[in-house]
N, C-alpha and C positions, 0 to 999 in steps of 0.2 A: 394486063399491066406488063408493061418492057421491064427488061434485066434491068435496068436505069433507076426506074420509079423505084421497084421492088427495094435498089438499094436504096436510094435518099429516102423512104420512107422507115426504112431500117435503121440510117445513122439519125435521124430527127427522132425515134423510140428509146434508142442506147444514149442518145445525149439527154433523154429527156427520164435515164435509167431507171426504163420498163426492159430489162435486161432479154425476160422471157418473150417477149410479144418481139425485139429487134431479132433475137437468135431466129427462130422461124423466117422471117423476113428474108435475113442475109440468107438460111441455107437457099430460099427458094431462088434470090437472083443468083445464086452461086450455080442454081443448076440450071437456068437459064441462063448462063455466061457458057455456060460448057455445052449447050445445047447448039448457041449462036458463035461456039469457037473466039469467044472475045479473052483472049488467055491476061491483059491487064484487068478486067473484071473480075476474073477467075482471082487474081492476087491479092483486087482490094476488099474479095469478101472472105478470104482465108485468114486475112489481119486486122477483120474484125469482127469475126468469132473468134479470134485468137483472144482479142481484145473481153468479148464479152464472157466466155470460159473465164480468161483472170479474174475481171471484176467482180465474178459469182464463185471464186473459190475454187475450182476446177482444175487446176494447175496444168494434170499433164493432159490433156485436153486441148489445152491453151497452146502446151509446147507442141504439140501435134499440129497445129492447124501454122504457128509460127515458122514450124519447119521444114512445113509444104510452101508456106509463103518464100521463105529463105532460097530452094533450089529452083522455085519459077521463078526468082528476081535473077536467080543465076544466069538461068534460061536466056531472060530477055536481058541478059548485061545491064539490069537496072543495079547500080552499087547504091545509091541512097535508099531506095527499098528495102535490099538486102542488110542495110544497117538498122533500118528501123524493126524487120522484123527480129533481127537479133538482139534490139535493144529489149522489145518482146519475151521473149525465148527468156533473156535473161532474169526480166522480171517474174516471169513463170516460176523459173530456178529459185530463183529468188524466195517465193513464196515458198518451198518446197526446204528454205532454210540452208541451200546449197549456196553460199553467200560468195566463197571464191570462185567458184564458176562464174555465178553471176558477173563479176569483178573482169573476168577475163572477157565475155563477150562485149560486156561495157565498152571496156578499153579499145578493145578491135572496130565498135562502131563509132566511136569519139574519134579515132584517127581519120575512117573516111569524111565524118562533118567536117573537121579541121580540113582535109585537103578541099575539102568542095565547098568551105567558107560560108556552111549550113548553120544558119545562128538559132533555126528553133530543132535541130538536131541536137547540135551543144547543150542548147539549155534543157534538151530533154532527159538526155543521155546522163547530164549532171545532175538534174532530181531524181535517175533513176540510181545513180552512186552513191548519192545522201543517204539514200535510204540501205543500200548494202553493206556501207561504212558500220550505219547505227548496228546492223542486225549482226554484223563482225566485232560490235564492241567498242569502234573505233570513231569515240565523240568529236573528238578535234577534226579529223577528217571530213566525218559527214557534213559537220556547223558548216563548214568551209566548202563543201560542195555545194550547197542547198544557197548557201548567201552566193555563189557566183551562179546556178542557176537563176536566182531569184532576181540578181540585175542583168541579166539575158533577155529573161520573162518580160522584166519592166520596160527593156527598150525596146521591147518586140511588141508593146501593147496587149501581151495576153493575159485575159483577166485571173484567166482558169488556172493558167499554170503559177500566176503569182501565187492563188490560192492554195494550191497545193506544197508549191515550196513555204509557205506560212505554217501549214500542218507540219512537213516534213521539220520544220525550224520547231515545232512546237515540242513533238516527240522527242528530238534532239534533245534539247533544254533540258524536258523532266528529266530522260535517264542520266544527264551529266548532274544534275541536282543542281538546276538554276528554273525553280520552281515560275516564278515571277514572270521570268523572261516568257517560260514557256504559256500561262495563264495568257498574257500579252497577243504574243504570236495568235494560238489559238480564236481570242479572240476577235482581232485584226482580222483571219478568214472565216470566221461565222457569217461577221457581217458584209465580208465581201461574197461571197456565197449565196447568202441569203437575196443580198441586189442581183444576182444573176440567175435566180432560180433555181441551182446546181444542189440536185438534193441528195447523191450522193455527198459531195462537199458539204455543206450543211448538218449530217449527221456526220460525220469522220471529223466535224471542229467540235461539237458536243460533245461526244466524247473525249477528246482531247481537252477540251474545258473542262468536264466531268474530273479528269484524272489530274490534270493543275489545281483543280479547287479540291480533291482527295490528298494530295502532299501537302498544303495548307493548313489540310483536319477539318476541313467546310465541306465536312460526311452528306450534311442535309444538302445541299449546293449541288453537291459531284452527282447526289444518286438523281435529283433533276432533270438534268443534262443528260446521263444515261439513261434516261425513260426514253427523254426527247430522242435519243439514238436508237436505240433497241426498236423504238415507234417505226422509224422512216429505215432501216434495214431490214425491218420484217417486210416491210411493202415494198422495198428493190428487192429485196433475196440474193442478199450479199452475207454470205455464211462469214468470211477469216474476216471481216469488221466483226460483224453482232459477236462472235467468238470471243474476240479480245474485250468488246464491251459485256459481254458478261465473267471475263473473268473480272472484270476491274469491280464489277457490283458485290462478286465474292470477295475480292479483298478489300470493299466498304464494309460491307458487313462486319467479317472479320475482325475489322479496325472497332467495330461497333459492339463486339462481344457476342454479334450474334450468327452463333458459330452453325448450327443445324443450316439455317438459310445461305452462309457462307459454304458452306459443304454442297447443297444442292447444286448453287449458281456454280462450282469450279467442275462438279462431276457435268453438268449439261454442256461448258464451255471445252473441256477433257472429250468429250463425245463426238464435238463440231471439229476438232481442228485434228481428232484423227480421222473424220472423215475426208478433206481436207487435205492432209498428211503435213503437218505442220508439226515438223519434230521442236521445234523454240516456243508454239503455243503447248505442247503437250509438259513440256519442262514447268514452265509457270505452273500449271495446275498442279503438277507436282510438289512445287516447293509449297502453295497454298492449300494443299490438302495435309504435307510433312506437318505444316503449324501447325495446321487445326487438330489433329491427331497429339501432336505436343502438348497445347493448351488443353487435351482434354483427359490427358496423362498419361496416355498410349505411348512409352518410349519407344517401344520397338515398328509399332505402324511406321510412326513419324520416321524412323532412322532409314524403314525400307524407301519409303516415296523420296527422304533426300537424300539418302544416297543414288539415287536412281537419276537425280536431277544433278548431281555431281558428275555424276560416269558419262551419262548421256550431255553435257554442255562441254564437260571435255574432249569425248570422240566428237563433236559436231563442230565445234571451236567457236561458242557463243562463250567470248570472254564474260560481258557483266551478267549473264545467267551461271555463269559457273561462280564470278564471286558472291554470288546471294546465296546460291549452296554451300560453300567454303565460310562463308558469317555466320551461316543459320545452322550448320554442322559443328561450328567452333564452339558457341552455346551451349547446343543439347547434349554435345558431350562435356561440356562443365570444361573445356580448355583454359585451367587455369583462372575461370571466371574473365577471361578477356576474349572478346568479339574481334575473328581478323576482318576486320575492316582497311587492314594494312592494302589488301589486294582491291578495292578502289581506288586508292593513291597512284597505283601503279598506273591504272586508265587512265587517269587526271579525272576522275570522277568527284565529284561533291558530296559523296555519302556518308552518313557514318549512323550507326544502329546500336540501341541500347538495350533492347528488351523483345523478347517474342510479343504478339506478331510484328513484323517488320513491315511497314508501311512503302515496301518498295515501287519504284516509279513504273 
């Protein structure tokens, strides 16, 4: 089989997100590209293993193979290359919970699409900012990314990336606390998902369905949908999904008083995303272990886990993970009997919280 086949038989596996069976593939035409000195071969199998490292959780992996893409684009004076593997790199960062970096390489490869009047560049580069905004805190922002890549998407005819800025719109919603919207969204890319057979896409809207019908209190609904996710991420072998989907099954539970099951589901999803290294997953499990430890009258466990979610959201600068340690701190220390919920106002968030546990988005 030619360096060629090796590849389209690899990007037809990764679309088709059998992650493990494409990785093999790409390394083989990747060293059949270097064997036959095809150094643009060599580029487009470095950027997607970059590609399939992200989507399996791998981070710096990802940034490894993005980085080697970045100085062969330099190489060959390819600049729209060089932007896409930085847009790359950045989403790696990204996951890595390095949200301003990410930000910066963003911005450096949006300037090249803009000069080279690249419209699936733009609209990439802008789902990939929606998403940076959220994990910075920064609702207003992301909504506004995500809707102008999403009319980019729509006039470009791509189905996939509509879908994706639909999740991105969904995620958005809940943390701003426009419950509905988000349900909505979610929705809307399940079933566009579903018509394209995109079964990453399809579980990443389950979940996000799962978690709009958990702010709701449609407990029996949400954990549903999080079966349905958990089911199709165990068979890609996508860890920082299944991760986030099972913290959300711990704080159904939770919500559900049942707190031992609650406890399991956040210590396996605490497990995943320090494998991972996902310092904003490992905070969540924190504040949702801080509860359950509350609810079970352990004051001092609970104060170690949030405060630990406090210190860590403020050296990492995840704004609405620090105000849910800053609510659920204000509480357990009996401040006054007043919940600051003041510090949502400030994001222009729609929250507001009355009682342990806290049904956060």
């Amino acid at each position: 089989m030619t360096a060629d086949r090796f590849f389209h038989k690899a990007s037809e596996l990764k679309n088709r997100a059998r992650y493990k069976d494409a990785l093999l593939l790409f390394k083989r035409a990747k060293r059949a590209y270097e064997k036959d000195n095809i150094t643009e071969g060599r580029l487009r199998c470095f950027m997607s293993i970059g590609d399939v490292y992200r989507m399996t959780g791998n981070f710096e992996l990802a940034g490894k193979n993005y980085s080697e893409s970045i100085k062969i684009s330099r190489k060959l004076k390819d600049t729209t290359a060089a932007a896409d593997a930085a847009v790359g790199l950045g989403l790696s960062v990204r996951g890595l919970g390095r949200w301003k970096e990410a930000l910066e390489m963003f911005s450096g490869a949006e300037k090249v699409y803009r000069e080279k009047k690249d419209r699936e560049g733009m609209a990439f580069v802008l789902w990939a900012k929606g998403g940076a905004f959220r994990i910075k805190g920064d609702a207003a922002d992301s909504l506004k990314s995500f809707k102008k890549s999403l009319r980019l998407f729509r006039t470009l005819g791509d189905k996939h990336g509509i879908g994706y800025n639909l999740c991105g719109l969904g995620g958005v919603s809940r943390v701003a606390g426009l419950f509905g919207d988000s349900f909505k969204y979610y929705t809307a890319a399940n079933k566009l998902f579903s018509e394209l057979n995109d079964t990453f896409g399809v579980a990443y809207s389950h979940c996000g369905i799962g978690n709009a019908l958990r702010m709701k209190a449609d407990y029996s609904g949400a954990l549903l949908h999080f079966r349905k996710a958990t089911t199709l991420y165990r068979k890609i072998g996508d860890i920082v999904s299944f991760s986030y989907t099972l913290w959300s099954l711990g704080k159904t539970h939770t919500m559900l008083g049942k707190l031992d099951k609650a406890m399991d589901y956040f210590k396996q999803s605490c497990g995943f995303f320090k494998k991972t290294k996902d310092p904003r997953g490992i905070i969540y499990c924190k504040l949702g272990m801080g509860e359950i430890e509350f609810l079970r009258g352990r004051l001092s466990s609970a104060l170690v886990n949030l405060n630990a979610a406090f210190r860590d959201s403020l050296s990492d600068g995840f704004s609405v993970e620090n105000c849910h340690a800053v609510a659920l701190l204000s509480l357990v220390n009996k401040n006054n009997g007043k919940i600051g919920n003041r510090c949502y106002n400030k994001l222009g968030l729609k929250l507001k919280f009355q009682s342990i546990p806290f049904n956060i988005p």
